[in-house]
C-alpha positions in Angstrom: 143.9 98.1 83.6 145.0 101.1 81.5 147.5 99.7 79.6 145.5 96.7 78.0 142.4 99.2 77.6 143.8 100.9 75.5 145.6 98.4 73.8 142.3 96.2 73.6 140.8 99.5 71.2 143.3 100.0 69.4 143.0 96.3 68.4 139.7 96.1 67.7 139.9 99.0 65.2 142.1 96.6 63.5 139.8 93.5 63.8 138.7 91.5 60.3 135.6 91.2 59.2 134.1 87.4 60.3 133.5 86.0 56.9 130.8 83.4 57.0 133.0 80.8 54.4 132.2 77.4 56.0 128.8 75.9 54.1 126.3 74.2 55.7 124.5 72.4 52.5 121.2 71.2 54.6 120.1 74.3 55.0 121.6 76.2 52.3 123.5 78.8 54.7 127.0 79.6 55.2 128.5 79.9 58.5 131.3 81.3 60.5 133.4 78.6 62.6 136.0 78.9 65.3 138.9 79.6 62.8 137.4 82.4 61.2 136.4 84.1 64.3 139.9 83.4 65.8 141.6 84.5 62.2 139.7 88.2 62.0 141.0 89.0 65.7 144.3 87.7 66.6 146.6 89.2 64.4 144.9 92.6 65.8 145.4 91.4 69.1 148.7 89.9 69.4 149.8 93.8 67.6 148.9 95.5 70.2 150.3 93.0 72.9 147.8 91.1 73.5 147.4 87.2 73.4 143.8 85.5 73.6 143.6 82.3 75.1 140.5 80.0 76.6 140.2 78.4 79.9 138.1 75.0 80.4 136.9 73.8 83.6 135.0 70.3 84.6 131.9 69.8 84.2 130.2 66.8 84.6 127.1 67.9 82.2 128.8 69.6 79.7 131.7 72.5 79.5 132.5 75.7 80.5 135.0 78.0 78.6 136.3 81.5 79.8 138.0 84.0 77.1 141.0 85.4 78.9 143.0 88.3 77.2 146.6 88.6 78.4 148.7 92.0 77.6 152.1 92.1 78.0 152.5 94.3 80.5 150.8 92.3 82.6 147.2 93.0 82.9 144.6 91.1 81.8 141.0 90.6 81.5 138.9 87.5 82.3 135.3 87.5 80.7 132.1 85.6 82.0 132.5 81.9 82.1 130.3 80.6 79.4 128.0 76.8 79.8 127.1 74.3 77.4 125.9 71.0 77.8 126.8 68.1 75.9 124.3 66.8 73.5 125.5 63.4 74.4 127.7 62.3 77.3 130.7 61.1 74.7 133.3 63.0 73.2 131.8 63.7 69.9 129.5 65.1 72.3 132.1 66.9 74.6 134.0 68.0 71.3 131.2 70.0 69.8 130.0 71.8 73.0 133.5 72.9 73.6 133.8 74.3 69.8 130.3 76.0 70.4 131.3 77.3 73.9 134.9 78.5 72.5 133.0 80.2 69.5 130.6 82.2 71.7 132.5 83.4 74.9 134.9 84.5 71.8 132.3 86.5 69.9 130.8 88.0 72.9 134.6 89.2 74.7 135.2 90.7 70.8 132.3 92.7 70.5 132.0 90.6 66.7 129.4 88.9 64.9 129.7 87.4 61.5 128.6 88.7 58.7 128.2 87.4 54.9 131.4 87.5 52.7 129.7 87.3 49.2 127.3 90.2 49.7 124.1 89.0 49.2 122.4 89.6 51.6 122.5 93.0 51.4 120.7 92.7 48.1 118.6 89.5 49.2 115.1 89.8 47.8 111.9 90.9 49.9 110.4 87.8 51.8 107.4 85.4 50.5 105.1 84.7 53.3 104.8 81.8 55.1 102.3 79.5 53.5 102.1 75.8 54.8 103.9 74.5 52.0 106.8 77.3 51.8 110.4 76.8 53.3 110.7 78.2 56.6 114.4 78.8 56.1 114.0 80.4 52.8 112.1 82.7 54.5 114.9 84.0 56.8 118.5 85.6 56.2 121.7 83.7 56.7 122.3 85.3 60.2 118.8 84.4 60.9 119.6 80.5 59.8 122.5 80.2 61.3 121.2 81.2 64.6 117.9 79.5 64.4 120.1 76.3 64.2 122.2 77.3 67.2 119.0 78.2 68.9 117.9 74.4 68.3 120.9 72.8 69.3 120.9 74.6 72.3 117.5 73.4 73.1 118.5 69.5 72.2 121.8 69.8 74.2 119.4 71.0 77.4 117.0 68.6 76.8 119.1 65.4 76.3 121.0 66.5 79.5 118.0 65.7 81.3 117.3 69.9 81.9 113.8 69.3 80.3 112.6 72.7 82.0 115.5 74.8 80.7 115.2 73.6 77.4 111.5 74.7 77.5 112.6 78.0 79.0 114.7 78.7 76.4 111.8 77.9 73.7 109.5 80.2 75.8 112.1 83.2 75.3 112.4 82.6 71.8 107.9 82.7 71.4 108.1 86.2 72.8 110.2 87.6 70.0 109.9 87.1 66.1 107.3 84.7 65.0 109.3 83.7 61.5 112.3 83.0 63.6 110.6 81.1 65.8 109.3 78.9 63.0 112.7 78.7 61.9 113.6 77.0 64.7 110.4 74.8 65.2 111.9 73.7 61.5 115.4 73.0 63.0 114.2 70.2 65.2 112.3 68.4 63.0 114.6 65.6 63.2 114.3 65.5 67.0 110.0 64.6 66.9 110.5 63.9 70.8 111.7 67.1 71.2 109.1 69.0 69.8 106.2 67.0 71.0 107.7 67.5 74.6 107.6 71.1 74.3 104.1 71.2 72.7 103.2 69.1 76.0 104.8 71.6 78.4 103.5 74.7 76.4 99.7 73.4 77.3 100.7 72.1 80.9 102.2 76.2 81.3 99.0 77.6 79.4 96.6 75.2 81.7 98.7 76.4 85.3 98.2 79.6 84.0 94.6 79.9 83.2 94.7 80.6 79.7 93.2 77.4 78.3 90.4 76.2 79.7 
């Protein structure tokens, strides 16, 4: 494994930055997609001898996706295989949970995460609080968006594939961290009312088993 360690740092001192550049106009956020992501490392990569590519497997709920880097000396290194579920059991379904999957397990086996390409939010303005009639989203940064809206897909994609309790688990992780995120997300499934009346039902059923509402 020598040989494509050090080729692997060497390339990755030569990675681009991942330029959010794709707009998503509902939420007023940009976005980094696959080709961006792909476009700030392979060039690097394929430098130093290495070439990237992605492995899919079956998967009756969904798909899984492993990064594989190949050098060419011979070595290589597989990463963690990477689930999602299909939000719906078609292949606009299939399509989007395998752009999603390929996007992530590419991120995480870079070490990259996107950042904003017009520099903004550097000098983004301090935050209004939340008032009843304020916009959530306003509220947070781009990366903040932008992973809210993952966050919520993530939960729909669980939930329509019939993993009702690991959609809620996921929700419970997110109540534990930062409370304007979370609302961000809450505000991210407002098209899916089902969705967030199920969880509200779940979060008292938990709260009830565990004592804390009488």
């Amino acid at each position: 494994m020598d040989k494509i360690a050090k080729a692997f740092i060497a390339a990755k001192k030569e990675f681009s930055p991942v330029l959010k550049d794709k707009n998503n106009p509902f939420f007023r956020s940009k976005y980094a997609d696959l080709g961006s992501c792909l476009e700030a490392v392979n060039d690097a990569l394929l430098n130093n001898g290495i070439a990237l590519y992605q492995q899919t497997f079956e998967d009756q709920t969904g798909v899984m996706v492993q990064t594989v880097m190949l050098h060419e000396s011979g070595e290589s290194i597989q990463f963690g295989l990477l689930h999602v579920p299909a939000a719906k059991q078609d292949p606009q379904g299939y399509g989007s949970a395998l752009t999603y999957a390929r996007r992530y397990s590419l991120i995480t086996a870079c070490g990259i995460a996107p950042e904003d390409d017009d520099g903004n939010a550097a000098s983004k303005p301090v935050k209004k609080a939340i008032t009843p009639t304020s916009g959530v989203m306003d509220n947070l940064s781009t990366d903040q968006q932008t992973s809210a809206i993952d966050d919520a897909a993530l939960i729909c994609s669980l939930w329509d594939s019939g993993d009702k309790g690991g959609a809620f688990g996921a929700y419970q992780e997110l109540r534990s961290g930062d409370q304007e995120y979370l609302l961000g997300v809450w505000e991210a499934l407002k098209k899916r009312s089902e969705v967030r009346s199920g969880l509200k039902k779940m979060h008292v059923e938990h709260q009830l088993q565990a004592g804390i509402v009488a």
